[in-house]
N, CA, C and O atoms as a DFTB+ gen file, in Angstrom:
416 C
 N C O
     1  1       0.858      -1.169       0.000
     2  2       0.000       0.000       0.000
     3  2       0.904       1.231       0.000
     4  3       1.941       1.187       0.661
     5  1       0.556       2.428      -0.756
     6  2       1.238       3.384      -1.105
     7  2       1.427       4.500       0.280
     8  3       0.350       4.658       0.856
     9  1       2.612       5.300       0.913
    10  2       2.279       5.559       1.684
    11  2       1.818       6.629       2.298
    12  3       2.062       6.935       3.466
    13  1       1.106       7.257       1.493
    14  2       0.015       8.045       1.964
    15  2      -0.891       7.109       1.906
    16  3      -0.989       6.795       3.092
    17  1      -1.627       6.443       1.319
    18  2      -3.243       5.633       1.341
    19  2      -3.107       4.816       2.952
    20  3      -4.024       4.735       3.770
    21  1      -1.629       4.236       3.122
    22  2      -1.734       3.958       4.520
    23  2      -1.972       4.380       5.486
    24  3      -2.364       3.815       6.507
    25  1      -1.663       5.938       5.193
    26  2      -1.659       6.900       6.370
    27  2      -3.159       7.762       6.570
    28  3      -3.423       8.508       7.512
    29  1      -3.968       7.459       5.508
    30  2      -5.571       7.890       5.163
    31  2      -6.039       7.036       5.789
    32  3      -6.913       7.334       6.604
    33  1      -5.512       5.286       5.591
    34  2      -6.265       4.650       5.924
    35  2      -5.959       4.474       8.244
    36  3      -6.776       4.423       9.163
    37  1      -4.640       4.450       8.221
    38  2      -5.069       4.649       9.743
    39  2      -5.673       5.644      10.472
    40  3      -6.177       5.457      11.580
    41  1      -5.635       6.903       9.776
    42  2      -5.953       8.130      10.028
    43  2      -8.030       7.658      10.120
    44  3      -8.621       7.801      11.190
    45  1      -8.589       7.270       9.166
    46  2      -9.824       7.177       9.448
    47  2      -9.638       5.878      10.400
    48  3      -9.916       6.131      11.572
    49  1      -9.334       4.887      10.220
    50  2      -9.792       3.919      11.648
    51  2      -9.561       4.670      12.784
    52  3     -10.395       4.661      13.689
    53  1      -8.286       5.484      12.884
    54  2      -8.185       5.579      14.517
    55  2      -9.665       6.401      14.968
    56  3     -10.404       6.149      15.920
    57  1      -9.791       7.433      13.950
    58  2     -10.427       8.486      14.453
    59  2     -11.763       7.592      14.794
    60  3     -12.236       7.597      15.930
    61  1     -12.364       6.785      13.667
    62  2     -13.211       6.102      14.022
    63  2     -13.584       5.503      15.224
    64  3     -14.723       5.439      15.686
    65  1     -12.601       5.090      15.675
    66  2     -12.403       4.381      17.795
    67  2     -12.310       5.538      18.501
    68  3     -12.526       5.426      19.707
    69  1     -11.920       7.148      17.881
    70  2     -12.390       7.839      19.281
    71  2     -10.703       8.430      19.854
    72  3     -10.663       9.437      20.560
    73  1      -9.716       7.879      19.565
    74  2      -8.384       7.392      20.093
    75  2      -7.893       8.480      19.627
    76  3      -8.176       8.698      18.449
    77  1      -6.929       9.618      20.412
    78  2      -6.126      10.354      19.879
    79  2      -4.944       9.598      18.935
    80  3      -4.890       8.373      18.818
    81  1      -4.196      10.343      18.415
    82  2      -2.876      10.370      17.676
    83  2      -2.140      10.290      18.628
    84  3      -1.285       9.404      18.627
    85  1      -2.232      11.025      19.523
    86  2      -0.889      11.374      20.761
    87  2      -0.921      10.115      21.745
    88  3       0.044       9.442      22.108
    89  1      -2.201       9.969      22.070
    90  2      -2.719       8.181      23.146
    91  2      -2.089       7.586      22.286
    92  3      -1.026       7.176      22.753
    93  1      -2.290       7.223      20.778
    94  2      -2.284       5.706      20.445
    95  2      -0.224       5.696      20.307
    96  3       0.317       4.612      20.089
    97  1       0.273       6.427      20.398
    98  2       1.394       6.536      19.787
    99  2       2.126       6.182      21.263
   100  3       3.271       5.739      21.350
   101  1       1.284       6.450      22.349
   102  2       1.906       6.145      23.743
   103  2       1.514       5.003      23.788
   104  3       2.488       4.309      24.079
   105  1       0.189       4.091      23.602
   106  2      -0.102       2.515      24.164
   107  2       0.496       1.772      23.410
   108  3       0.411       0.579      23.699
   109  1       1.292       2.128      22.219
   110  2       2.035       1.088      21.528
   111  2       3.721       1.478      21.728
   112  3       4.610       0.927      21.077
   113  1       3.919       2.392      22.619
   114  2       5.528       2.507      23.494
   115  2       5.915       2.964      22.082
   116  3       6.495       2.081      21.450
   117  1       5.700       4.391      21.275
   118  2       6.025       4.938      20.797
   119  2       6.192       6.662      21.203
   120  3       5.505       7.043      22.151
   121  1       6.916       7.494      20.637
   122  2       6.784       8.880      21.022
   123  2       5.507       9.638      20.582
   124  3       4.833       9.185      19.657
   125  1       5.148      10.805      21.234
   126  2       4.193      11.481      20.627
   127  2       3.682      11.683      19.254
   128  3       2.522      11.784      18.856
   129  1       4.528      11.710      18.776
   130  2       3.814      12.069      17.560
   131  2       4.262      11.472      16.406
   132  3       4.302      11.994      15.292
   133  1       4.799       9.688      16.893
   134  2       5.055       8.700      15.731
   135  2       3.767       8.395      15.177
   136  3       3.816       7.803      14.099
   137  1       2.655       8.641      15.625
   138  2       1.587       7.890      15.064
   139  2       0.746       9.712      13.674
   140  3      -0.065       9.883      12.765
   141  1       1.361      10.202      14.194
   142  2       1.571      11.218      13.702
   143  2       1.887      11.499      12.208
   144  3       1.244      12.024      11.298
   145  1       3.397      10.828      12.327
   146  2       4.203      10.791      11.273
   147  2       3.817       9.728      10.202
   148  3       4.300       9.748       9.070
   149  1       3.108       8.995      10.538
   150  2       2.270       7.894       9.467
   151  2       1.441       8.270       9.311
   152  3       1.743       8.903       8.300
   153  1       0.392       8.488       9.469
   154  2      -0.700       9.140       8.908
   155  2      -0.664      10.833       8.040
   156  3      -1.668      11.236       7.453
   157  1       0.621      11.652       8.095
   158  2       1.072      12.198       7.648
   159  2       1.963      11.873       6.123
   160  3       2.526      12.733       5.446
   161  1       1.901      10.443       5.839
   162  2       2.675       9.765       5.168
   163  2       4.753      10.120       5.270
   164  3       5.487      10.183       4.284
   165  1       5.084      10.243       6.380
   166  2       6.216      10.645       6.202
   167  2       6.560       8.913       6.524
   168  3       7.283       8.245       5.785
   169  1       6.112       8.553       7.349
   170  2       7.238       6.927       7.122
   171  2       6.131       6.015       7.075
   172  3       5.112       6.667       7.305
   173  1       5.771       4.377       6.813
   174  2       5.722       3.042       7.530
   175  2       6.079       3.097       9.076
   176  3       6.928       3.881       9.501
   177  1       5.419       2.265       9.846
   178  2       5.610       2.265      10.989
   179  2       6.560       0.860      10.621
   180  3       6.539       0.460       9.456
   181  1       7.253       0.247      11.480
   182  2       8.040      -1.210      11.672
   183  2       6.312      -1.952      12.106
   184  3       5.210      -1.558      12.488
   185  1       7.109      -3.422      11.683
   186  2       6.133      -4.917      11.391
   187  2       5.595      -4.598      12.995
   188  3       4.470      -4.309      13.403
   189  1       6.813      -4.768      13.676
   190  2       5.800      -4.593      15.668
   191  2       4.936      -3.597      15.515
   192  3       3.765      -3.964      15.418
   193  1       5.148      -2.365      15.457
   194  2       4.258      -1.133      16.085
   195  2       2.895      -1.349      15.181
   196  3       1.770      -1.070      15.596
   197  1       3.262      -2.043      13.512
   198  2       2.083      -2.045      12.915
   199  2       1.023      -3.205      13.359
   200  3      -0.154      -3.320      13.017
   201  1       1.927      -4.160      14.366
   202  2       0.651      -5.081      14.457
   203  2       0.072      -4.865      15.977
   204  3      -0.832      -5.524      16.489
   205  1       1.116      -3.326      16.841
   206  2       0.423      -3.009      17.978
   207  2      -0.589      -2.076      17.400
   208  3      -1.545      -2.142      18.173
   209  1      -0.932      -1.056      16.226
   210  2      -1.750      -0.845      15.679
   211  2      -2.712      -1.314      15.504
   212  3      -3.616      -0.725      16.095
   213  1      -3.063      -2.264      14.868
   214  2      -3.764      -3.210      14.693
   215  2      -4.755      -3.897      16.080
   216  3      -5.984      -3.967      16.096
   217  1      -3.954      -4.279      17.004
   218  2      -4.360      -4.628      18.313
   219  2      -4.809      -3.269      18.924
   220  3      -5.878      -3.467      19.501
   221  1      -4.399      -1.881      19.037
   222  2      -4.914      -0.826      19.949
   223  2      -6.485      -0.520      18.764
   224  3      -7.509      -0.285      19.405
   225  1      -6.593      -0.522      17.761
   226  2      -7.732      -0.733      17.082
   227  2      -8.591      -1.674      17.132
   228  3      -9.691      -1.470      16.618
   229  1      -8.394      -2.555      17.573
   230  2      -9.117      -3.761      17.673
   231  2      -9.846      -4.706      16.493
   232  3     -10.914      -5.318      16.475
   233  1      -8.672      -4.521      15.431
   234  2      -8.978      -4.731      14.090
   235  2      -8.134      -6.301      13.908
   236  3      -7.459      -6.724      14.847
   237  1      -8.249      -7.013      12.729
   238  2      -6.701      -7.921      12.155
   239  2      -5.841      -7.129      11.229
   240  3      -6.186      -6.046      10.757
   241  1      -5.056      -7.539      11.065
   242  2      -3.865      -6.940       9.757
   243  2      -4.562      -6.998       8.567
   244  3      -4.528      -6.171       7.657
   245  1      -5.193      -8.018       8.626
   246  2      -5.801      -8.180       7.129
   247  2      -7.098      -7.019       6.966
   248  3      -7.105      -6.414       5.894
   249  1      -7.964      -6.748       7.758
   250  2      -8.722      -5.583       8.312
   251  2      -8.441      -4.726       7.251
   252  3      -8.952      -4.498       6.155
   253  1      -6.986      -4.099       8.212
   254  2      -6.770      -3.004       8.150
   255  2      -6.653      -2.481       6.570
   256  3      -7.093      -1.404       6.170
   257  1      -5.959      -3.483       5.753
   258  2      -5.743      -3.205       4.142
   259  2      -7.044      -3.730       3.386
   260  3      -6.824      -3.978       2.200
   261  1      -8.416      -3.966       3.831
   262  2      -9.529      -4.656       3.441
   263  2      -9.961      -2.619       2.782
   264  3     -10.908      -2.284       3.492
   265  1      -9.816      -2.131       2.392
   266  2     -10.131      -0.750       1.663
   267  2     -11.568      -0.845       1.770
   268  3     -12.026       0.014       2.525
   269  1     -12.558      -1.735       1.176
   270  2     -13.694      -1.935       1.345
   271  2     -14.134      -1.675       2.205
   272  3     -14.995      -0.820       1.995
   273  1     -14.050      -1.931       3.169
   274  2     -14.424      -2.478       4.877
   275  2     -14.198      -0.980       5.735
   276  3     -13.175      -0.763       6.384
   277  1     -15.326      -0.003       5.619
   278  2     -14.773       1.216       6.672
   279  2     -14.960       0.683       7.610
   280  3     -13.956       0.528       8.305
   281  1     -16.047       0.216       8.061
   282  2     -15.712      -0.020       9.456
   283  2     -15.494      -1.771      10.397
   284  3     -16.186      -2.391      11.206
   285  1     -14.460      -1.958       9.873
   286  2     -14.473      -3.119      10.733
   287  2     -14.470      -3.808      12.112
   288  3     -14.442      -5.021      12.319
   289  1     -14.500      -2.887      12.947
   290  2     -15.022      -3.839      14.324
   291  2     -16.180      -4.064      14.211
   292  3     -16.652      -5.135      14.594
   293  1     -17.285      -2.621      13.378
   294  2     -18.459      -2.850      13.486
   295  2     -18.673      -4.500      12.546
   296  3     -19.790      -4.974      12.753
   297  1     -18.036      -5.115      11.874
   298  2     -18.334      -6.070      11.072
   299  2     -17.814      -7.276      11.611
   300  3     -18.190      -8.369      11.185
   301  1     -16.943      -7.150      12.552
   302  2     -16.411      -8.314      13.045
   303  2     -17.451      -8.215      14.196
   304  3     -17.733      -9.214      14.857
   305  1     -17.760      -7.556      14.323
   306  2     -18.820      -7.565      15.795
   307  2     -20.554      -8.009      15.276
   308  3     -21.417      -8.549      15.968
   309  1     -20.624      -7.646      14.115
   310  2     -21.435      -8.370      13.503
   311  2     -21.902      -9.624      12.998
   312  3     -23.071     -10.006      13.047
   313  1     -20.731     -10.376      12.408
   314  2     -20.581     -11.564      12.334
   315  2     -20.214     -12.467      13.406
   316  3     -20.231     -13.697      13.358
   317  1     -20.018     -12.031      13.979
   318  2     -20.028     -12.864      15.769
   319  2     -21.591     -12.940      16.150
   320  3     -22.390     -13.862      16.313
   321  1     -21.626     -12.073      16.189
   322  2     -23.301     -11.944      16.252
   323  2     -24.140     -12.870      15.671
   324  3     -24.929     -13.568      16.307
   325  1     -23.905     -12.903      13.845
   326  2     -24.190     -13.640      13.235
   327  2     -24.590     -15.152      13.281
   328  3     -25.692     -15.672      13.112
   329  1     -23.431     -15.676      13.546
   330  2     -22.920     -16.907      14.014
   331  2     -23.782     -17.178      15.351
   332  3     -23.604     -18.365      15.623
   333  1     -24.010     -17.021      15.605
   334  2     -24.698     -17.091      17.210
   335  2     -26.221     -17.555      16.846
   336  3     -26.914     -18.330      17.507
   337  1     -26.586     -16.866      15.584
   338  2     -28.105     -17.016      15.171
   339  2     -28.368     -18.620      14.717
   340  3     -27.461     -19.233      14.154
   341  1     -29.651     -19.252      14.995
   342  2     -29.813     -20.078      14.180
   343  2     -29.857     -20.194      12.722
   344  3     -29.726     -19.106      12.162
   345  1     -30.053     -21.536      11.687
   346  2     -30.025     -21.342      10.908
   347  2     -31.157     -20.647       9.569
   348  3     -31.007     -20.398       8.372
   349  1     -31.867     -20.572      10.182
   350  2     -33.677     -20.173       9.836
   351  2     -33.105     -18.159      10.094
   352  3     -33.017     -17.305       9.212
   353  1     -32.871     -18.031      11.378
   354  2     -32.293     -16.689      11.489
   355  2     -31.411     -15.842      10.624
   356  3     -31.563     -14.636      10.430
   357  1     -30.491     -16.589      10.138
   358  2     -29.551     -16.171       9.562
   359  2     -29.468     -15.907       7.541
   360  3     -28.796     -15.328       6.688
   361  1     -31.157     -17.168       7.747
   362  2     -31.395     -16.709       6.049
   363  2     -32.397     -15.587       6.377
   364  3     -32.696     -14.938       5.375
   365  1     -32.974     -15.199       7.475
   366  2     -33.081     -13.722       7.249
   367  2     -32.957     -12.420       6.839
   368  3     -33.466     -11.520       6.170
   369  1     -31.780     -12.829       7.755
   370  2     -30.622     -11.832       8.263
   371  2     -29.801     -11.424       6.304
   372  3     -29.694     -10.242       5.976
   373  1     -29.388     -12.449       5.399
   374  2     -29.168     -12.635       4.678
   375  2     -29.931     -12.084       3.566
   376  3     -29.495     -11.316       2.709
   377  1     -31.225     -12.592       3.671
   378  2     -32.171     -11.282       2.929
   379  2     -32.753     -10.307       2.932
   380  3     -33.422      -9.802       2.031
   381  1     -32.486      -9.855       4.261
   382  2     -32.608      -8.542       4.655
   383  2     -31.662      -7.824       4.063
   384  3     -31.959      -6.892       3.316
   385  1     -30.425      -8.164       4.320
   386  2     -29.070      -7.634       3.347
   387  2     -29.070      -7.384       1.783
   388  3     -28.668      -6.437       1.106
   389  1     -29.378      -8.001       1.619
   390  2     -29.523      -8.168      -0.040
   391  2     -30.640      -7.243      -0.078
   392  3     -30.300      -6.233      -0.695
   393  1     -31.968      -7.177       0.381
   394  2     -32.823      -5.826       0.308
   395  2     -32.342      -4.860      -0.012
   396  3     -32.227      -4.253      -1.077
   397  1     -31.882      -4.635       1.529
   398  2     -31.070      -3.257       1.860
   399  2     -29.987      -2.869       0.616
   400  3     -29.829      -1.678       0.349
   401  1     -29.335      -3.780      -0.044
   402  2     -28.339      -3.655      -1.083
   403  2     -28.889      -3.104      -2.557
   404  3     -28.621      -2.183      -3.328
   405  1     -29.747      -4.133      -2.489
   406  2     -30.524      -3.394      -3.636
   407  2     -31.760      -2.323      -4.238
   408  3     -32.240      -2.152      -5.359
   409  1     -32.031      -1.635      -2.744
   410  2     -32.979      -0.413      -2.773
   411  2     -31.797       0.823      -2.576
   412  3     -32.073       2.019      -2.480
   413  1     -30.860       0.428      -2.552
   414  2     -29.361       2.000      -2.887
   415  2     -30.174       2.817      -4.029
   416  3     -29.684       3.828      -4.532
Protein backbone atom coordinates (compact mmCIF):
# COMPACT_ATOMS: atom_id res chain seq x y z
CA UNK A 1 0.00 0.00 0.00
CA UNK A 2 1.24 3.38 -1.11
CA UNK A 3 2.28 5.56 1.68
CA UNK A 4 0.02 8.05 1.96
CA UNK A 5 -3.24 5.63 1.34
CA UNK A 6 -1.73 3.96 4.52
CA UNK A 7 -1.66 6.90 6.37
CA UNK A 8 -5.57 7.89 5.16
CA UNK A 9 -6.27 4.65 5.92
CA UNK A 10 -5.07 4.65 9.74
CA UNK A 11 -5.95 8.13 10.03
CA UNK A 12 -9.82 7.18 9.45
CA UNK A 13 -9.79 3.92 11.65
CA UNK A 14 -8.18 5.58 14.52
CA UNK A 15 -10.43 8.49 14.45
CA UNK A 16 -13.21 6.10 14.02
CA UNK A 17 -12.40 4.38 17.80
CA UNK A 18 -12.39 7.84 19.28
CA UNK A 19 -8.38 7.39 20.09
CA UNK A 20 -6.13 10.35 19.88
CA UNK A 21 -2.88 10.37 17.68
CA UNK A 22 -0.89 11.37 20.76
CA UNK A 23 -2.72 8.18 23.15
CA UNK A 24 -2.28 5.71 20.45
CA UNK A 25 1.39 6.54 19.79
CA UNK A 26 1.91 6.14 23.74
CA UNK A 27 -0.10 2.52 24.16
CA UNK A 28 2.04 1.09 21.53
CA UNK A 29 5.53 2.51 23.49
CA UNK A 30 6.03 4.94 20.80
CA UNK A 31 6.78 8.88 21.02
CA UNK A 32 4.19 11.48 20.63
CA UNK A 33 3.81 12.07 17.56
CA UNK A 34 5.05 8.70 15.73
CA UNK A 35 1.59 7.89 15.06
CA UNK A 36 1.57 11.22 13.70
CA UNK A 37 4.20 10.79 11.27
CA UNK A 38 2.27 7.89 9.47
CA UNK A 39 -0.70 9.14 8.91
CA UNK A 40 1.07 12.20 7.65
CA UNK A 41 2.68 9.76 5.17
CA UNK A 42 6.22 10.64 6.20
CA UNK A 43 7.24 6.93 7.12
CA UNK A 44 5.72 3.04 7.53
CA UNK A 45 5.61 2.27 10.99
CA UNK A 46 8.04 -1.21 11.67
CA UNK A 47 6.13 -4.92 11.39
CA UNK A 48 5.80 -4.59 15.67
CA UNK A 49 4.26 -1.13 16.08
CA UNK A 50 2.08 -2.05 12.91
CA UNK A 51 0.65 -5.08 14.46
CA UNK A 52 0.42 -3.01 17.98
CA UNK A 53 -1.75 -0.85 15.68
CA UNK A 54 -3.76 -3.21 14.69
CA UNK A 55 -4.36 -4.63 18.31
CA UNK A 56 -4.91 -0.83 19.95
CA UNK A 57 -7.73 -0.73 17.08
CA UNK A 58 -9.12 -3.76 17.67
CA UNK A 59 -8.98 -4.73 14.09
CA UNK A 60 -6.70 -7.92 12.16
CA UNK A 61 -3.87 -6.94 9.76
CA UNK A 62 -5.80 -8.18 7.13
CA UNK A 63 -8.72 -5.58 8.31
CA UNK A 64 -6.77 -3.00 8.15
CA UNK A 65 -5.74 -3.20 4.14
CA UNK A 66 -9.53 -4.66 3.44
CA UNK A 67 -10.13 -0.75 1.66
CA UNK A 68 -13.69 -1.93 1.34
CA UNK A 69 -14.42 -2.48 4.88
CA UNK A 70 -14.77 1.22 6.67
CA UNK A 71 -15.71 -0.02 9.46
CA UNK A 72 -14.47 -3.12 10.73
CA UNK A 73 -15.02 -3.84 14.32
CA UNK A 74 -18.46 -2.85 13.49
CA UNK A 75 -18.33 -6.07 11.07
CA UNK A 76 -16.41 -8.31 13.05
CA UNK A 77 -18.82 -7.57 15.79
CA UNK A 78 -21.43 -8.37 13.50
CA UNK A 79 -20.58 -11.56 12.33
CA UNK A 80 -20.03 -12.86 15.77
CA UNK A 81 -23.30 -11.94 16.25
CA UNK A 82 -24.19 -13.64 13.24
CA UNK A 83 -22.92 -16.91 14.01
CA UNK A 84 -24.70 -17.09 17.21
CA UNK A 85 -28.11 -17.02 15.17
CA UNK A 86 -29.81 -20.08 14.18
CA UNK A 87 -30.02 -21.34 10.91
CA UNK A 88 -33.68 -20.17 9.84
CA UNK A 89 -32.29 -16.69 11.49
CA UNK A 90 -29.55 -16.17 9.56
CA UNK A 91 -31.40 -16.71 6.05
CA UNK A 92 -33.08 -13.72 7.25
CA UNK A 93 -30.62 -11.83 8.26
CA UNK A 94 -29.17 -12.63 4.68
CA UNK A 95 -32.17 -11.28 2.93
CA UNK A 96 -32.61 -8.54 4.65
CA UNK A 97 -29.07 -7.63 3.35
CA UNK A 98 -29.52 -8.17 -0.04
CA UNK A 99 -32.82 -5.83 0.31
CA UNK A 100 -31.07 -3.26 1.86
CA UNK A 101 -28.34 -3.66 -1.08
CA UNK A 102 -30.52 -3.39 -3.64
CA UNK A 103 -32.98 -0.41 -2.77
CA UNK A 104 -29.36 2.00 -2.89
Amino acid sequence: MELTKFGERLAKLRTATGISARKMSFSIGQNDSYINKIENGRIYPSMTAFFEICKCLNISERDFFDLENNHPLEVNEMLTEYKRLDSSAQTHVAGIIKVLINNK
